[in-house]
N, C-alpha and C positions, 0 to 999 in steps of 0.2 A: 417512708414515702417522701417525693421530693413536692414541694407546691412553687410554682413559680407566679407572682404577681407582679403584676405592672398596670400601668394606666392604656386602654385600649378603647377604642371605641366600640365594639362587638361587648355586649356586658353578658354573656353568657359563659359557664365555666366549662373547660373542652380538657377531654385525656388528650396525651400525645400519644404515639407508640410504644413511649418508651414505658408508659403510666405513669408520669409526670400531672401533676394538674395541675391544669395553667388558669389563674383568676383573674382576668381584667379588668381595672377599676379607673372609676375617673377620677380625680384630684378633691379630697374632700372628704369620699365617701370610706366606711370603716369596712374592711374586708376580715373574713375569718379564717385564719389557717387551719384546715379541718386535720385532724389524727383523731382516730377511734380504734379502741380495741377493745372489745367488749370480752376476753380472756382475760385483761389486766386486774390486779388485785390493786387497789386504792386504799395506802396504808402508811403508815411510817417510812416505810422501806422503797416506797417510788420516790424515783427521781428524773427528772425530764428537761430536755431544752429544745428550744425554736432556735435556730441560727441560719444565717443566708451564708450562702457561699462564700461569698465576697469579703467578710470580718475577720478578721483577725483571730485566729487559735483563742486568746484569752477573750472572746467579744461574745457577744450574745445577743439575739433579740428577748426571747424570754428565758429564764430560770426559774426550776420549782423544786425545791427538796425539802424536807423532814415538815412537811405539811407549810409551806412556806414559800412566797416567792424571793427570790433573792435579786438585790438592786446592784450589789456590787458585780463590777464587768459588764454591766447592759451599757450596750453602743449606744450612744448619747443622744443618736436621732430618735431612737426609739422609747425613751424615757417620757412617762406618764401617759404611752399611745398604745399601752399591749396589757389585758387581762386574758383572766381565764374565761371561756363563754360560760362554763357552767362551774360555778367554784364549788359547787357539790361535786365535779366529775363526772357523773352519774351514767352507768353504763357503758365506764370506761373513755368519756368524752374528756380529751385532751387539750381538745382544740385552745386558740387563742384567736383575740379580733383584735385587730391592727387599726386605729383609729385613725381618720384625717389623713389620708394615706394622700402620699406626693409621688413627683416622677421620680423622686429618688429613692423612694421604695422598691420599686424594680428589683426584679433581681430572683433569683432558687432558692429558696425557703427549705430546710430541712427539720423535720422532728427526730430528735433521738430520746429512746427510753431506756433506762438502767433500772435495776431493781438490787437492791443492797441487802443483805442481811448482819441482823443488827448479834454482837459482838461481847 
């Protein structure tokens, strides 16, 4: 699922056509990237990341693998302003809140989920 936020003055969160969800936020306030997938097994073997279109291949808003967020390659804007909303996970919630969100936050948000098995 793609999320796009940005700072808007309508603070209501709207599908597009495409099912895109678009969050608009004003300068300040912390917004949450929502992914759910209540089929997901929450285990050693997930692995997940938050990234906006716009970054760079090696860049990232968030990272989480072998029970773990991982800080190397987080895009510099986004350091110290991105957790997990539920760090239990809990029925598959993936989500993350973007803190203190600015107009530079803007922009398509994507989640990708890997599931690895261990070797």
């Amino acid at each position: 699922m793609k999320t796009i936020a940005g700072a808007k003055e309508d603070h209501a969160a709207k599908r597009t056509n495409d099912q895109n969800l678009i969050i608009p936020a004003e300068p300040g306030q912390n917004v949450t990237l929502r992914c759910e997938d209540t089929n997901i097994k929450i285990n050693e073997d997930l692995a997940f990341e938050w990234t906006r279109t716009d970054l760079k291949k090696d860049e990232y808003v968030f990272f989480y693998r072998d029970n773990s967020t991982f800080l190397d390659g987080q895009h510099e804007s986004f350091m110290n302003r991105v957790s997990l909303k539920d760090p239990q996970m809990k029925d598959g919630d993936l989500s993350v809140v973007l803190k203190n969100v600015n107009i530079e936050d803007s922009g398509t948000y994507e989640s990708l989920l890997s599931c690895f098995t261990s070797q």
